[in-house]
C-alpha positions in Angstrom: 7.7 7.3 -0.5 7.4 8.9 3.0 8.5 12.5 0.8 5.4 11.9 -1.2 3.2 11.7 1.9 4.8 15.1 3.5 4.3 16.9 0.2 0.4 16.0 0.2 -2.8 17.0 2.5 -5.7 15.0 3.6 -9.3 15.9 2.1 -12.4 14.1 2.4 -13.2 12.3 -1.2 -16.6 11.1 -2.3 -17.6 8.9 -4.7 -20.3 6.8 -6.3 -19.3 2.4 -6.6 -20.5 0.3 -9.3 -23.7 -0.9 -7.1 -24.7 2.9 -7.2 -23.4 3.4 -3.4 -22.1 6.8 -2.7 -19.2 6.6 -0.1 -17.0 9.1 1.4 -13.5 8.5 3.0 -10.4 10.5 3.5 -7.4 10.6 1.0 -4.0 11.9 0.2 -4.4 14.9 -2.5 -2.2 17.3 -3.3 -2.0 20.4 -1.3 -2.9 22.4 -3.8 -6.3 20.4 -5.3 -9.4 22.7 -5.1 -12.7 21.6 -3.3 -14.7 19.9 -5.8 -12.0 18.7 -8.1 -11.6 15.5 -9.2 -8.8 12.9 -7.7 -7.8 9.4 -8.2 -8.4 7.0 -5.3 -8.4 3.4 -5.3 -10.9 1.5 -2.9 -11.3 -2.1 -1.6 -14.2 -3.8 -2.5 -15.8 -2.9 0.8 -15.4 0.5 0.0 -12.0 1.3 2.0 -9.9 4.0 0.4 -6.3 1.6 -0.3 -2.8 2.3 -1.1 -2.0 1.7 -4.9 -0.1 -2.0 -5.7 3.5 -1.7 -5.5 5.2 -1.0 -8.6 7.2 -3.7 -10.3 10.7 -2.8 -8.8 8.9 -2.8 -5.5 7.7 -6.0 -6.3 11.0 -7.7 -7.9 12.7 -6.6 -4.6 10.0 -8.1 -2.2 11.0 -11.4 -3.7 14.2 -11.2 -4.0 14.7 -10.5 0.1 11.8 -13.8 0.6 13.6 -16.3 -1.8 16.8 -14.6 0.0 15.3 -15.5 3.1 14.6 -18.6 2.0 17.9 -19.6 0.9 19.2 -18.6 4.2 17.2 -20.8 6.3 17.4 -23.8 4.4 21.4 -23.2 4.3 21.8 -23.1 7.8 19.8 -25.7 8.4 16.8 -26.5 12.0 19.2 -25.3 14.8 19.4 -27.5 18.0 21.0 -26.8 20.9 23.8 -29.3 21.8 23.5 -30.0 25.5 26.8 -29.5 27.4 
């Protein structure tokens, strides 16, 4: 993912939401997008350009490494200290 960023620029995006606002914000485009053309962004709904969802394997491995987590902790049990 961080090779993705490297290989793309920042440009200033406009765009018109579904209440008829026109917003502006900056975004990741590829270096070689011309003024005027037209890119894919996804926005919040307060208008805040967002990263896209993660992708299923992203997402299988997030909960993997929680429930992992989770098994962990409840393996080993509260830890107390045992005075000396």
């Amino acid at each position: 993912m961080q090779e993705q960023a490297q290989e793309q620029a920042q440009a200033q995006v406009r765009w018109t939401d579904s209440s008829g606002t026109v917003r502006t914000a900056t975004a990741l485009v590829e270096p070689d997008t011309s003024k005027g053309a037209t890119v894919r962004v996804r926005a919040d709904r307060d208008g805040t350009v967002t990263s896209p969802p993660l992708t299923k394997p992203q997402a299988v491995t997030n909960g993997w490494f929680v429930g992992g987590m989770a098994v962990i902790s409840v393996a080993t049990g509260p830890y107390r200290s045992v005075p000396s």
